[in-house]
N, C-alpha and C positions, 0 to 999 in steps of 0.2 A: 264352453268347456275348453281346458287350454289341449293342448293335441299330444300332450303327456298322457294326460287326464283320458284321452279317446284311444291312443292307443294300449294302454294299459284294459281299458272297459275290453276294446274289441279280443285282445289277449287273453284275458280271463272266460269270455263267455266262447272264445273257441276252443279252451281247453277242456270245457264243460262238454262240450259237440263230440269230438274228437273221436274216431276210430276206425279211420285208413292210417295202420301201424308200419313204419319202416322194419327193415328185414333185424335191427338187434334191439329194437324190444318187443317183437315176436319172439325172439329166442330168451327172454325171462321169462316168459311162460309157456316154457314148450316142455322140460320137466312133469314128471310125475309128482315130484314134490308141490310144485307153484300149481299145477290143477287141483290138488287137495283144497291151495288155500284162494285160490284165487284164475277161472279158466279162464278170463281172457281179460285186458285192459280195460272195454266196457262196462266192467263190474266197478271199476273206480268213480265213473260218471254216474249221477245219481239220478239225471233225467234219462240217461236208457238212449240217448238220442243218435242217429245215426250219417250227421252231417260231415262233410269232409274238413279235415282242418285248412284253416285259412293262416296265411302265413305276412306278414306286414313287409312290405317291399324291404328290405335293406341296404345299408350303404355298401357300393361296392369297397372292397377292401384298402386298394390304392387310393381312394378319395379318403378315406378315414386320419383324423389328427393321431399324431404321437400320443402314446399314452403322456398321462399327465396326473400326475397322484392326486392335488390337491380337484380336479376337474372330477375326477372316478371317487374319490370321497364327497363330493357334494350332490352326486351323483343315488347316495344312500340315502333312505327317507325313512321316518319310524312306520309310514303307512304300508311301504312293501313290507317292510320285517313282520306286520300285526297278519296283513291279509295272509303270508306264507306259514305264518305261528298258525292260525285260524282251518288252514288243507291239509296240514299237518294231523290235527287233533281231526278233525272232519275223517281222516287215515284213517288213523286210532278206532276210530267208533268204529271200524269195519268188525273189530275182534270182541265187542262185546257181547254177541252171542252165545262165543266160545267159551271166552274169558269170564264174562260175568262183571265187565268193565272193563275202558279201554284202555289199548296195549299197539303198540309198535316191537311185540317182540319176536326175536325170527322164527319164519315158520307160522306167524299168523298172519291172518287176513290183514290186517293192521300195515305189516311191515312189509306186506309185497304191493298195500297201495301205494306204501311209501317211494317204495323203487317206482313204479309205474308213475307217479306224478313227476318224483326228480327227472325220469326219463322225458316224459310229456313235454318239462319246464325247458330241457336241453334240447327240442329234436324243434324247437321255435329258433334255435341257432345251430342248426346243423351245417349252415358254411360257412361259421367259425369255430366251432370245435368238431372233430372226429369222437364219436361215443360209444363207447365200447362195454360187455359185463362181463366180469369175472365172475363163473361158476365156483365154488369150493363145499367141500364138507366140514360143517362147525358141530362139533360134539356141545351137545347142548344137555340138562338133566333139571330133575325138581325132586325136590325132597317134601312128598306128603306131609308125613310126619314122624314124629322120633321120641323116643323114651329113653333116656340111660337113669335108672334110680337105683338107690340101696335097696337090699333085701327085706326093709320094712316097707316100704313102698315109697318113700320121699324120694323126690325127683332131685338129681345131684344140678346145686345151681350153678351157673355159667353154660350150660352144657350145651355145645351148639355145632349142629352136622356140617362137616364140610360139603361144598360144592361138589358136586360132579361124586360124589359117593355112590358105592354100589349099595344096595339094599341087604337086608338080612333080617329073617325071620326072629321074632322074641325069643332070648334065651338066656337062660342064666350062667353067668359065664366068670372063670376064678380070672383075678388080676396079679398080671403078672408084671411085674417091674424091668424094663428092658436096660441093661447097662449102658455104659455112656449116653451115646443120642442116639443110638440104632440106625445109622446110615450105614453101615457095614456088613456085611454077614456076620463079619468075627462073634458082632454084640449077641450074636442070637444063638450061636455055635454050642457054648455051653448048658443053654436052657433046657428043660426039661418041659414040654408042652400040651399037657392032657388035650384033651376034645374039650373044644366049647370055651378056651381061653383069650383072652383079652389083653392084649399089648399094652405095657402103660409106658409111655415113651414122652422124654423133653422134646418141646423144640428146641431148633438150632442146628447150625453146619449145614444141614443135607435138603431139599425140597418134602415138603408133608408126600408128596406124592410115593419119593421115595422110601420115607419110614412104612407109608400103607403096604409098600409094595411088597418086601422086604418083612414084613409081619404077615402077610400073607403066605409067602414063599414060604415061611417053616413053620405054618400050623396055626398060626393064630387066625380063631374066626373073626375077629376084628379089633380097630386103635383103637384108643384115647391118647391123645395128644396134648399136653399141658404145657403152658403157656413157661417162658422162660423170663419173662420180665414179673418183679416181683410185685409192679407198681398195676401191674394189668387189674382190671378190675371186672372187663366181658372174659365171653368164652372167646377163639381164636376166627377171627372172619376168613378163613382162607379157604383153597381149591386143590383137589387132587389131581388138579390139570391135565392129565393124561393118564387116568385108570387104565391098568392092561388086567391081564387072566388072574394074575397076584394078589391084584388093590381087594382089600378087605374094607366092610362099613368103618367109616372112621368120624371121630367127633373130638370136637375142642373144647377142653374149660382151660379156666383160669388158673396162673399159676398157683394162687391160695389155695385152689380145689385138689389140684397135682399134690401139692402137700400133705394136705389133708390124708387123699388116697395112701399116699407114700404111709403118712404115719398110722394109718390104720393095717396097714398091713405089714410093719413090723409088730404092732399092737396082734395080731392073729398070728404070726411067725408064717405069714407067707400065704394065709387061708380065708382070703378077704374076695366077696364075688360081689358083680353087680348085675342086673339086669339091663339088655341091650337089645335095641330094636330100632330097624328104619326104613321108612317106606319109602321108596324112592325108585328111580329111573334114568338111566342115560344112556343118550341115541345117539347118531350122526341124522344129521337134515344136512340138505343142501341149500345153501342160499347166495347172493350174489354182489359183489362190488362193481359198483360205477365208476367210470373211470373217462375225464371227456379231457381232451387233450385239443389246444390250438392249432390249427392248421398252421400258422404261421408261425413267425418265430425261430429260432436256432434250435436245431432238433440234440445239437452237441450239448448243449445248457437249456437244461428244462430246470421247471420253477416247479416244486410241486406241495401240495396243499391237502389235507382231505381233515374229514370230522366224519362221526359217523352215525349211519341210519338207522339204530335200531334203536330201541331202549330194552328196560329192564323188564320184567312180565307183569307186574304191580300198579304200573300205569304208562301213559303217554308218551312221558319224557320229553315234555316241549322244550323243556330247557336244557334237558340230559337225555342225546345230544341232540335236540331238534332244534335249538338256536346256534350250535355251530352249521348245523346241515343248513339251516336257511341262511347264515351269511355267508356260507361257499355260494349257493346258488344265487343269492342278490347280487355277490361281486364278479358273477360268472355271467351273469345276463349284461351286468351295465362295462364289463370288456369291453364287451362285443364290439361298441363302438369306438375301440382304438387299435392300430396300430402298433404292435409291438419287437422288439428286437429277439427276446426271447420266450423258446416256449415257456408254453405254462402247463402243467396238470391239475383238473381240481380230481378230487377223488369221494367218493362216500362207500366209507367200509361198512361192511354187515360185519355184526357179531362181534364188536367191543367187548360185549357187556357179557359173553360166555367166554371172556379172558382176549380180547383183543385176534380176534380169530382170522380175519380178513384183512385187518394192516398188514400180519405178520406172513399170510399167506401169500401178500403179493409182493413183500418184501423177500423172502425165501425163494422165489420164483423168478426172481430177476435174473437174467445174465448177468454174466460180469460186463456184457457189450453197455447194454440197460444200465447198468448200476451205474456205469461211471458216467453216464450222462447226467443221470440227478446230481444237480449241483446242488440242492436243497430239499430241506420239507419241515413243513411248518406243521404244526396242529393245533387245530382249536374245538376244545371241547368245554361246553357251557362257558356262551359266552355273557349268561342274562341271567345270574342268581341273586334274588332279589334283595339280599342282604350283603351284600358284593363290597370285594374288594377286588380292584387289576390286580391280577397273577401276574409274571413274569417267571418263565421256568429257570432257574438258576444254572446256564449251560455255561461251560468253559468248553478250551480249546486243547487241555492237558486230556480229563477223563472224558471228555464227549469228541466225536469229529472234528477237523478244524473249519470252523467258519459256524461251528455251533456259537461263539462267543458274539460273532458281529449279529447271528441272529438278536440273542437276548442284547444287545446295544440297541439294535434300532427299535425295538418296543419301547424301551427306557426310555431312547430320546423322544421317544411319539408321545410319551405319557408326561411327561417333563416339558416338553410344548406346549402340552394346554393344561400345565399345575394340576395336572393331576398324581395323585399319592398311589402308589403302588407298592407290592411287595415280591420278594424272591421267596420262587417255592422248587423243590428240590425235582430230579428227573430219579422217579423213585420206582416208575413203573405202571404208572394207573391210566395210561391213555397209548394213543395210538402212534406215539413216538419209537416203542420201546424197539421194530423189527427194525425200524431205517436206520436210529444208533449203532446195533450191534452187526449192520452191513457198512458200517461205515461211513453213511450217508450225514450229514451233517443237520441235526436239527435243532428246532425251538420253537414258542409258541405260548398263548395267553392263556388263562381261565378265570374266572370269577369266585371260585371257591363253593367244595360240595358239602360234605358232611359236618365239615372241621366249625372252628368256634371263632369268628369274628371280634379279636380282641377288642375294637373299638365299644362294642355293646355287649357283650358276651352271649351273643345269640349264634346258631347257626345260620351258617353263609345260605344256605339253601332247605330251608323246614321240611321242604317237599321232597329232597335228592332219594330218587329208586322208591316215591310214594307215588299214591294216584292224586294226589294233589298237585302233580306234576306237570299242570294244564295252561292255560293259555295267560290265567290270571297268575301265575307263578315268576313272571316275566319283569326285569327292570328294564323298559326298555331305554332309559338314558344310558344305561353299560352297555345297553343289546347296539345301538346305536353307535359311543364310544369306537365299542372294539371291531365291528362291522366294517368303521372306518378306517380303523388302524388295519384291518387285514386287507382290505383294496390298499391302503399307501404302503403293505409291504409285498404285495403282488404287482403292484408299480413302478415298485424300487426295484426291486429283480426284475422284472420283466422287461424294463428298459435296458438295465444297467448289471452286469457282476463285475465290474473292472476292478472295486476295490474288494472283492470278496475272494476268501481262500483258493485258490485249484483243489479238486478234489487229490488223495494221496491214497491212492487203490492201496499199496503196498502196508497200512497199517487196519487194515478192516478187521480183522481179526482179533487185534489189541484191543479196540473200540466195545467188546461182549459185556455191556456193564453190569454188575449187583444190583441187579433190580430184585424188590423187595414183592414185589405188586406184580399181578398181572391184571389189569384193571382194578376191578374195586377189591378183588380180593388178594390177602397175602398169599405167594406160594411160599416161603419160608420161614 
């Protein structure tokens, strides 16, 4: 057996052993939250076993080579990517008792093995990164279920609950048509609001949050919000992202259906009701960002990187985002063995998938000391959909940071290297980009493609994206492979070198706030 091959074996079966815990990942499960789902690390290991961990001698630092990109990409194998795909979902299985099939979503068993493995996977190189977790509260909610029909009983089609909606009992309720777009008070000033009335409101201008809010403030027991494109054919996928005392049940159809309403209720001269109901719930839980930073390196110029640990509640999410989580940690372990000029951060956010909730929160929380050290950050989410094309995020240096632009160059030319076809996709708001943009921070990053329709075949990029077919066999790994490597030779390229890349320019952070459409997979406007 080659001595790759053994220490890899001895690696794996110590991490099965494992439970004398350093003092910060005993403090992920020191929480009343993380006891509900998960009381102590030894619940991750499946033999129960109670041996010390064993750690494999390492090189000391000063003996260690200069990083080397093309060295740290060869460095990546499809067999690490399979085995870390495989403790992943092996995670997941924790929450199917709960769930009724597995899940990495926050708050379950699932997703605090998940933290507890990444932790395990880093604390095998704890004297080369410092490991650290960020506590935060992620508002998180489910929507049981929901009714909006006509007063004959036909269910109105499109018709589909926002995210994060408060609930409201069944009631029959008159519709009322809101002028303009109801982002304002003014729109609602003139109305006349019986008990038991329903907001009928466009999108457009304002966040869904705020129309809910806003129909709540003057009397309506709940929206309907209709879609403003005429081409739309669902109802509206979006999030009330921050329900306060105001936000009223609210639900999206399509613009056709908006119509329709509209003209049925000059058709009744104003006396058109429907039937409104929705079972739902939404909490804050607590859950946690990782966060492992190089000891070494230029603390002034940090490299920073992250993807993130959860999924969606529906299933697994090996590949959304369990294959960028496992190529941070594959290109986190095979560092180790270099040398570098400057830091690096890798990162794994909790709580993407309940609107980006831990990028944003540790982006929000940075000093201004902090912030202007990041001289980058990259993101990589899904990096392995089986029906795949390379993404490229379409950044410039006008509307995004500057040095967003040399980001998207150097994917280009990595992809352009080895003939491979790629495409430009827009920074629209569905990943864990959107905090580090609007502080300023200069970013970009790859993907493979989620929902959307694969022009080459006219299939979707991902069959499985936010299903429970989201599993192990979901994986390409010739792209899982691909982009794995391209994220070590751009963790390479910085970490050695920023001499051609932008100076950060603190004084424009503020201009940088962009029209993002998305806050993860759902619209907020």
């Amino acid at each position: 057996m080659k001595v790759a091959g053994i220490i890899g074996s001895i690696a794996a079966a110590n991490i099965v052993g494992a439970s004398i815990l350093p003092q910060y990942i005993q403090e992920v499960f020191s929480t009343g939250e993380v006891s509900e789902s998960l009381q102590n690390l030894s619940d991750f290991f499946e033999d129960g076993s109670k041996s010390s961990v064993f750690t494999w001698p390492h090189l000391p630092y000063f003996l260690k080579p200069g990083v080397d990109s093309e060295k740290l990409q060869d460095s990546i194998t499809i067999d690490q990517l399979n085995d870390t795909a495989w403790d992943l979902y092996h995670a997941a299985n924790a929450s199917t008792k709960q769930y009724g099939h597995p899940t990495r979503v926050i708050g379950s068993k699932g997703h605090w093995k998940t933290i507890g493995y990444i932790l395990s996977q880093l604390d095998e190189h704890k004297d080369y990164y410092d490991i650290s977790v960020q506590s935060f509260p992620a508002l998180t909610g489910k929507v049981n279920s929901f009714n909006l029909s006509f007063v004959g009983g036909d269910k109105v089609p499109t018709a589909t609950p926002f995210a994060l909606t408060p609930p409201v009992k069944g009631f029959l309720g008159k519709l009322i048509e809101i002028p303009n777009l109801g982002c304002d008070d003014i729109d609602y000033k003139s109305l006349v609001v019986p008990k038991n009335s329903i907001a009928l409101i466009e999108r457009g201008q304002c966040p869904f949050g705020r129309k809910s809010n806003l129909a709540g403030k003057h009397g309506f027991k709940a929206a309907l919000i209709y879609d403003n494109d005429p081409l739309s054919k669902d109802g509206i996928k979006g999030t009330l992202e921050k329900p306060d005392k105001h936000t009223v049940a609210t639900i999206g159809v399509s613009y056709k259906e908006g119509k329709k309403l509209i003209a049925a209720l000059e058709l009744h001269q104003g006396d058109y009701s429907l039937y409104f109901e929705v079972d739902s719930f939404v909490k804050n839980i607590k859950t946690k960002n990782i966060i492992a930073d190089t000891k070494h390196g230029d603390p002034e110029n940090i490299v920073a990187l992250g993807a993130h640990s959860d999924s969606v509640s529906n299933g697994p999410g090996i590949n959304d985002d369990g294959s960028g989580a496992i190529s941070l940690l594959t290109v986190a372990k095979q560092l180790t063995g270099y040398k570098i000029n400057n830091k690096v951060r890798f990162a794994w956010w909790a709580a993407e998938e309940e609107g980006l909730l831990g990028s944003v929160f540790y982006a929000d929380h940075l000093s201004p000391e902090e912030n202007s050290k990041i001289r980058l950050f990259m993101d990589y989410d899904m990096m392995a959909s089986p029906n795949y094309e390379y993404q490229v995020y379409d950044a410039n240096n006008k509307d995004h940071p500057a040095g967003s632009k040399e980001l998207k160059n150097l994917y280009i030319d990595y992809y352009q290297s080895k003939n491979l076809t790629y495409s430009l996709i827009p920074f629209d708001g569905r990943s864990d980009y959107v905090g580090f943009i609007n502080h300023g921070i200069p970013s970009g990053g790859i993907a493979t493609g989620a929902e959307g329709i694969n022009d080459e075949n006219g299939l979707p990029f991902d069959k499985c994206y936010h299903s429970l077919c989201d599993d192990v066999s979901n994986l390409a790994f010739d792209a899982f492979l691909v982009n794995t490597q391209l994220i070590a030779h751009s963790v390479a390229t910085y970490a050695k070198s920023l001499e051609d890349f932008p100076q950060r320019n603190l004084n424009v952070t503020s201009e940088n706030v962009a029209d993002f459409s998305y806050r993860g997979s759902h619209l907020i406007l």
